[in-house]
DOKE-65726 format. One line per 8 residues: number of its first residue (from 1); for each residue x, y, z of C-alpha. Coordinates in nm, 3 decimals, always signed. Last residue first. Example, Ala and Ser with C-alpha at 12.3 -4.5 7.8 and 13.67 -1.06 7.14 Angstrom:
2
2> +1.367:-0.106:+0.714 | +1.230:-0.450:+0.780
! end
This chain:
384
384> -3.539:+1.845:+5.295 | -3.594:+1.501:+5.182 | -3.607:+1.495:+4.806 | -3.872:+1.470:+4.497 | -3.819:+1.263:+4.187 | -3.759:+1.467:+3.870 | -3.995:+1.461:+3.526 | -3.871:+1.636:+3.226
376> -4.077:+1.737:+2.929 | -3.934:+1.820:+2.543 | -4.134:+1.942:+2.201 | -4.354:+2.155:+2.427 | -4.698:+2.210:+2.294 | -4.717:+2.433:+2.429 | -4.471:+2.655:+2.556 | -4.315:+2.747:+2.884
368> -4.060:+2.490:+2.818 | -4.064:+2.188:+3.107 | -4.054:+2.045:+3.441 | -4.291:+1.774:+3.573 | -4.270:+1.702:+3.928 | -4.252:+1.344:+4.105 | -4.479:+1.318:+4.449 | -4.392:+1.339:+4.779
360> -4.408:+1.729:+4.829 | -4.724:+1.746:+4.649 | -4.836:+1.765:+4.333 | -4.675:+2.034:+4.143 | -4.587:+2.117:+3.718 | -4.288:+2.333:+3.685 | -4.263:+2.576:+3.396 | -3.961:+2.752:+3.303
352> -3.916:+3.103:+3.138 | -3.682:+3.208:+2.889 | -3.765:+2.924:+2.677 | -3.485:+2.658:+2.565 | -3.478:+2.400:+2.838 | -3.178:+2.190:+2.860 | -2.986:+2.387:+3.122 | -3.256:+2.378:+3.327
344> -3.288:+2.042:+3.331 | -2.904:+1.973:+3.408 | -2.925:+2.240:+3.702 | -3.221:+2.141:+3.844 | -3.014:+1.782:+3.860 | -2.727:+1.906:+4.027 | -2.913:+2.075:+4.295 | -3.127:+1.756:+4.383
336> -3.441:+1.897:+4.463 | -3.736:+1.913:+4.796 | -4.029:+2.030:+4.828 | -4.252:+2.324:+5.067 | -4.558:+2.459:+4.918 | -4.786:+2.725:+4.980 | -5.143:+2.699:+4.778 | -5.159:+2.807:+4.433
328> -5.142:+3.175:+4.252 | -4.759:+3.104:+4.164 | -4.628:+3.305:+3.840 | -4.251:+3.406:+4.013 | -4.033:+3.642:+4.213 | -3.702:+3.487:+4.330 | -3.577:+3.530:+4.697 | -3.174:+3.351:+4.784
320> -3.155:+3.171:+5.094 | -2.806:+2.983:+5.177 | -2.722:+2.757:+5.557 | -2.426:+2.641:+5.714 | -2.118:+2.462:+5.689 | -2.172:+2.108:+5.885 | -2.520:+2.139:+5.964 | -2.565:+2.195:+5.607
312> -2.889:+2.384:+5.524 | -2.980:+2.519:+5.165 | -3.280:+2.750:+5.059 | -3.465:+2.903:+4.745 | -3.710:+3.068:+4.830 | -4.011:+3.142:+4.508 | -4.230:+3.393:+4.560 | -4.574:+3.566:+4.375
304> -4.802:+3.370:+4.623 | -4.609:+3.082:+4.813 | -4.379:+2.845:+4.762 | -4.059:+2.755:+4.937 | -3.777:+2.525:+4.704 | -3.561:+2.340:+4.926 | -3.221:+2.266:+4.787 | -3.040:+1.897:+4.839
296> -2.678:+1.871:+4.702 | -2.736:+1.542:+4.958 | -2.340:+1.385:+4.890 | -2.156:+1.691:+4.851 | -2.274:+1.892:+5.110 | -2.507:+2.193:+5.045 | -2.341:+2.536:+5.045 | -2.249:+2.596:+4.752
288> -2.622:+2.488:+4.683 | -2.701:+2.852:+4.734 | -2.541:+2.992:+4.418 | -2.632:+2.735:+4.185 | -2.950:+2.694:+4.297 | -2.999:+3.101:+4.252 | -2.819:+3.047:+3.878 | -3.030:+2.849:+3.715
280> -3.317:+3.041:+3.857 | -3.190:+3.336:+3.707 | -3.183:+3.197:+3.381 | -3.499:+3.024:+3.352 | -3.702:+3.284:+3.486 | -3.976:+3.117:+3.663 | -4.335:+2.980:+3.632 | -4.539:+2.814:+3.833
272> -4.798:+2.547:+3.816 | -4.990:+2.358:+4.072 | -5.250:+2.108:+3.889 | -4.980:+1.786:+3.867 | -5.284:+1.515:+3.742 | -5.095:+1.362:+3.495 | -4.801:+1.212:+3.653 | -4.561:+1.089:+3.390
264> -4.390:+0.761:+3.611 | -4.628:+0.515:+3.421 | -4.574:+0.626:+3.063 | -4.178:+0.525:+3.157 | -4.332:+0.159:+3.087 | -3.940:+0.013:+3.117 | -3.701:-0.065:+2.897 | -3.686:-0.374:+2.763
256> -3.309:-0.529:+2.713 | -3.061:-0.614:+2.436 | -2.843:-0.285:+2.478 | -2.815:-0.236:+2.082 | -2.465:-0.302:+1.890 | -2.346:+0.015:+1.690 | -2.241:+0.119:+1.364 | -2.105:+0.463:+1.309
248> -2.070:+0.550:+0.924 | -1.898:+0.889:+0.858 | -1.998:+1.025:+0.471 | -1.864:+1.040:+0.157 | -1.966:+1.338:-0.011 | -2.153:+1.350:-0.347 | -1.946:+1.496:-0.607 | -1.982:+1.892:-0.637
240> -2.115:+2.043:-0.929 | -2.383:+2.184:-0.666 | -2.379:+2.137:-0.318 | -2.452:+1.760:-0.167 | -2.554:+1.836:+0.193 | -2.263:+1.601:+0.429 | -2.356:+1.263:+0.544 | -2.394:+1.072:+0.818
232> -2.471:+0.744:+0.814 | -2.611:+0.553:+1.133 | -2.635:+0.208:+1.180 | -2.770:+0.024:+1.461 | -2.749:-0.313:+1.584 | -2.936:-0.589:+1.767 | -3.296:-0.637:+1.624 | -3.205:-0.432:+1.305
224> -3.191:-0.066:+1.262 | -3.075:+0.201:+0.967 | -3.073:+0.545:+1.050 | -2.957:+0.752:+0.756 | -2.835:+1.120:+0.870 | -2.826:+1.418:+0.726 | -2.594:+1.703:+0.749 | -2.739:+2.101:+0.770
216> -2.609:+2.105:+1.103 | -2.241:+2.006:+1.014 | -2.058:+1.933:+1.369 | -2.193:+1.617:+1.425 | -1.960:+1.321:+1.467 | -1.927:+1.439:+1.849 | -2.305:+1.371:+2.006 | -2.351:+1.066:+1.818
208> -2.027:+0.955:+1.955 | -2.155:+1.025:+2.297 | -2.436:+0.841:+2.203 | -2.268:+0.533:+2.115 | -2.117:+0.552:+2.482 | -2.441:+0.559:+2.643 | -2.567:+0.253:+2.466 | -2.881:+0.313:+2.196
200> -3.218:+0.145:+2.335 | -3.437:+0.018:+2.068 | -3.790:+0.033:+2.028 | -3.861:-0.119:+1.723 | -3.941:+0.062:+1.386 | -4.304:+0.030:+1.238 | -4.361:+0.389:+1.190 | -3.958:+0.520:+1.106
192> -3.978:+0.524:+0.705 | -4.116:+0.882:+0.658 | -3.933:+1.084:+0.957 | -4.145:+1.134:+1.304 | -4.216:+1.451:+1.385 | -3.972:+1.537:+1.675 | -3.917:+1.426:+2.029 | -3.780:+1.437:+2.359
184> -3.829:+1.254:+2.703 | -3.581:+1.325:+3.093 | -3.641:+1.129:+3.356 | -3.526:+1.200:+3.681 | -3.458:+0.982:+3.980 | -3.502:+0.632:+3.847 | -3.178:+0.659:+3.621 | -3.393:+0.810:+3.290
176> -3.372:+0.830:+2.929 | -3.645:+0.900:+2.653 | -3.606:+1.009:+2.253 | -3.920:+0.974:+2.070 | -3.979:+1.021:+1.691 | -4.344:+1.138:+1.681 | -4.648:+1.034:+1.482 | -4.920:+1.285:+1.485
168> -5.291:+1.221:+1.576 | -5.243:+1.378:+1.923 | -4.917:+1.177:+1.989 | -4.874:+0.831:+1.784 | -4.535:+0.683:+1.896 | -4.192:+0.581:+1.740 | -3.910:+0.501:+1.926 | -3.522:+0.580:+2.083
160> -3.429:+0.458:+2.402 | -3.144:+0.628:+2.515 | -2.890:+0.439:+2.708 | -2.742:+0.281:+3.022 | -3.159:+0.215:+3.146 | -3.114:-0.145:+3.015 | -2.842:-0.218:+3.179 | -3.014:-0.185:+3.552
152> -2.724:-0.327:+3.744 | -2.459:-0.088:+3.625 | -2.595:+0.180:+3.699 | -2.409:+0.465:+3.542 | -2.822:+0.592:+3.414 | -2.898:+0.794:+3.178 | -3.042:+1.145:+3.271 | -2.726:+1.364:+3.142
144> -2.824:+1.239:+2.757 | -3.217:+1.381:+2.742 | -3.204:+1.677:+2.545 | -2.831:+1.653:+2.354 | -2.952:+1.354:+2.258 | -3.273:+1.469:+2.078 | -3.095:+1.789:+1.933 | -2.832:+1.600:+1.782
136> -3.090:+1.387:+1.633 | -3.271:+1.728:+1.506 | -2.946:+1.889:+1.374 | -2.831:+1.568:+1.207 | -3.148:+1.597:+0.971 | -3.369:+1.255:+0.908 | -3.347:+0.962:+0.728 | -3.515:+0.603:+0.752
128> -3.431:+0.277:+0.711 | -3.589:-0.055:+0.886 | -3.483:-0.447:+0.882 | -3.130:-0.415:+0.867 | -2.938:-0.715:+0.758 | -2.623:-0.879:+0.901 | -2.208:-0.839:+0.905 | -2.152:-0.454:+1.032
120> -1.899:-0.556:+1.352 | -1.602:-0.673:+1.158 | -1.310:-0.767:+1.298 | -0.966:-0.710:+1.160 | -0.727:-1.038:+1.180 | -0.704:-1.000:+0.817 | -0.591:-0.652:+0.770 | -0.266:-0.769:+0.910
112> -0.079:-0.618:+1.213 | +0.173:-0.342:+1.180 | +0.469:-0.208:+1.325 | +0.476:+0.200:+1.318 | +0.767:+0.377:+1.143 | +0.804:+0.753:+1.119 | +0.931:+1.005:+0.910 | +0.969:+1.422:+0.918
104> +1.115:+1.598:+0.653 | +0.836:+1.707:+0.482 | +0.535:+1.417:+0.582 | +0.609:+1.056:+0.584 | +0.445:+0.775:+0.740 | +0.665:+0.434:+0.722 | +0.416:+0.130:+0.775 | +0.613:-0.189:+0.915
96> +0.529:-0.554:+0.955 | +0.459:-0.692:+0.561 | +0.830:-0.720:+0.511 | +0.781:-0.520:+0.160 | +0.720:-0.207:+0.370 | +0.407:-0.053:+0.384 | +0.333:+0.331:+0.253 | +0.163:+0.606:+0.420
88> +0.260:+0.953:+0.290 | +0.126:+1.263:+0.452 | +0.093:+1.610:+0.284 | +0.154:+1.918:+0.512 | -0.121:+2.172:+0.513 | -0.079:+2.248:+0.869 | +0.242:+2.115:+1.021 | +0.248:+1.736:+1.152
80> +0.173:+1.675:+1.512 | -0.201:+1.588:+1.477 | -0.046:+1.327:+1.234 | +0.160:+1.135:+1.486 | -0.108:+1.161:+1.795 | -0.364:+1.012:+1.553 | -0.079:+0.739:+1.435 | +0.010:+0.653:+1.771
72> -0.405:+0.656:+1.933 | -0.499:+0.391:+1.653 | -0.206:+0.185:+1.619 | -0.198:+0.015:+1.275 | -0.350:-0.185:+1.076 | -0.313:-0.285:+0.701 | -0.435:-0.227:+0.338 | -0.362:-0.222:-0.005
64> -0.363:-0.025:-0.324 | -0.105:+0.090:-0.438 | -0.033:+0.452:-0.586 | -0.362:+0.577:-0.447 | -0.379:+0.972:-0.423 | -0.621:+1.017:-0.150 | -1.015:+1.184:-0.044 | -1.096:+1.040:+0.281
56> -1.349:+0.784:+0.385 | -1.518:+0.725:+0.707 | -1.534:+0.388:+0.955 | -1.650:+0.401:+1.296 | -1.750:+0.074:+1.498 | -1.931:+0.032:+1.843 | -1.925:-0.307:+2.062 | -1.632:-0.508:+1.891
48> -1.406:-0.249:+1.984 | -1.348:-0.066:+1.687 | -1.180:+0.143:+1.401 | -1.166:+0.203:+1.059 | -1.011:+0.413:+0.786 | -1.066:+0.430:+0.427 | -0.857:+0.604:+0.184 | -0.989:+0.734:-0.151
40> -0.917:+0.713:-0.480 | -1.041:+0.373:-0.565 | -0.841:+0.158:-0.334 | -0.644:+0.256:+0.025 | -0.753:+0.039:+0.338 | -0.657:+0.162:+0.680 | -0.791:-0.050:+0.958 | -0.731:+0.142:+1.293
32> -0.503:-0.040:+1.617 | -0.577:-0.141:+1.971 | -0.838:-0.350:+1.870 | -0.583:-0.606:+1.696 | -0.381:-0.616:+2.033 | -0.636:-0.808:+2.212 | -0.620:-0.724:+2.607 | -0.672:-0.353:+2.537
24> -0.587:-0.064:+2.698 | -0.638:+0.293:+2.557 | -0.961:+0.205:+2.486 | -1.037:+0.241:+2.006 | -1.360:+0.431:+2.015 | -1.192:+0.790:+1.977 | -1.009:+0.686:+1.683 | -1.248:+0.728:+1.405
16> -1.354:+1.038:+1.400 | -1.012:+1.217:+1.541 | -0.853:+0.981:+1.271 | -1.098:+1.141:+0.988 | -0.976:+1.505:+1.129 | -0.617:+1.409:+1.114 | -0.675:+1.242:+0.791 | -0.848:+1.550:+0.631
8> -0.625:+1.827:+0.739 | -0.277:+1.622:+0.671 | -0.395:+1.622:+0.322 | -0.355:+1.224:+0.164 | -0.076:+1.063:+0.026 | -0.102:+0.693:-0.071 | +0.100:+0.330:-0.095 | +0.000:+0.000:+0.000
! end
């Protein structure tokens, strides 16, 4: 194998590609990217055996071929090269070294053979569908801090992604939740997604999602079988141009059911009240300075026109901060996580915020002050 390609391109490609490869790995073929150059282009690839990334880069082929070698060495390698620089990867006649070249700089990385490679896209998918990169980003940026780290409950360590009928419209649904807060998105459903399965998308796929899309007007292909996903993102075709090649991220499912969320939704929360988002953000930022570390507990205080917003640690002290908001109901006393007023709130996109009340035992529904609103949050109640 033999090609040149722009230092821009493959330094971006191996930022793509390279972030799925762990730093430690107890089979050395996982450790390293697939680079395969045929057809003008070069194609890289990377995975480990749970998620896969593979994107093509413009090159001048003067042999085909391919090899591996290691992913986080020749990413570090390139990223180091001067801007604009042209890079030469070429393999050795022994069939163990690649020689990367670029001005007067060289470098030799040992190599393992293309064969040993696994690959993680083998099988059929049963559903297709497209939709714009903005609006999935904007589905996972909404509702990615309430998955759950719990190891236990595996199938709440993702987003579970589905199709249902919502006042006569079919929506794309996004929902996560750890059993204290749930957090549930959604768009118009694109043509080709009303018989898809629910299917719950790991965490750390969706923190890929998150990264491969920095071009807004992009699209993306979804394709989905019972126990993988594909997604294809692809850069707006602009005229005379040839069509872009695009990232492909393909990803095993978390085989579980996730649970009826429906039942956690309360539906008769008649106490509303609205807030300035901003400054409410930061009065719970400000007093929970105070709270301790492992509670982060605030109390919000009700009553007519008034919001308080109050910490006590018996081993620091205590906060207060006044806010003036809609509330016409009955005085109420509950009870917040800090940390997770301040993830909701930093999803919402009005100016103000509306919170939905039961009582100071029951689950609260936070959301835009619009209807109908595109995103809804519901958080569990604390001690205080």
């Amino acid at each position: 194998m033999k090609v040149t390609v722009e230092r821009a391109q493959l330094v971006k490609s191996l930022t793509h590609v390279h972030r799925v490869v762990e730093r430690r790995n107890t089979i050395p073929i996982l450790s390293n990217v697939l680079l395969r150059a045929e057809g003008g282009e070069l194609k890289l690839k990377a995975t480990d055996l749970d998620i896969e990334i593979s994107e093509s880069i413009p090159a001048m082929v003067e042999t085909t071929g391919a090899t591996t070698v290691p992913a986080h060495m020749i990413h570090d390698i390139v990223r180091k090269l001067p801007d604009g620089a042209q890079v030469e990867l070429a393999t050795r006649a022994d069939g163990a070294t690649l020689d990367i070249r670029s001005g007067r700089s060289k470098f030799s990385l040992q190599m393992l053979p293309e064969s040993d490679f696994p690959d993680l896209t083998a099988g059929t998918f049963s559903h297709t569908f497209t939709l714009a990169a903005a609006d999935l980003k904007r589905l996972v940026d909404r509702t990615w801090f309430a998955i759950s780290t719990e190891e236990t409950r595996y199938y709440l360590n993702g987003i579970y992604f589905h199709a249902v009928a919502n006042d006569g419209e079919l929506k794309f649904r996004a929902v996560a939740t750890d059993g204290h807060r749930l957090a549930r998105a959604e768009i118009v459903a694109p043509h080709g997604a009303e018989d898809m399965p629910g299917v719950i998308v790991p965490r750390k796929t969706v923190g890929e999602i998150q990264k491969l899309v920095d071009d807004p007007e992009a699209v993306v292909t979804v394709e989905l079988s019972d126990s993988k996903i594909r997604l294809t993102f692809a850069a707006p075709v602009k005229d005379g141009d040839p069509a872009p090649v695009g990232i492909v991220l393909t990803s095993k499912l978390i085989d579980g059911t996730f649970p009826d969320y429906g039942r956690v939704i309360p539906q008769g929360n008649d106490k509303l009240m609205r807030v300035e988002r901003g400054d409410f953000a930061t009065a719970v930022d400000r007093v929970s300075t105070i709270s301790s570390e492992r509670g982060r507990a605030v109390k919000l205080t009700m009553a007519e026109g008034r919001l308080v917003l109050s910490v006590t640690n018996p081993d620091s002290g205590s906060a207060s901060e006044e806010l003036p908001v809609e509330y016409d109901q009955e005085p109420l006393d509950i009870g917040f996580n800090s940390r997770y007023l301040l993830d909701i709130a930093s999803q919402l996109e009005t100016e103000t915020a509306l919170f939905r009340f039961s009582d100071p035992g029951s689950p609260t529904l936070i959301s835009d002050d619009v209807e109908p609103s595109s995103a809804l949050y519901v958080l569990m109640p604390m001690r205080v």
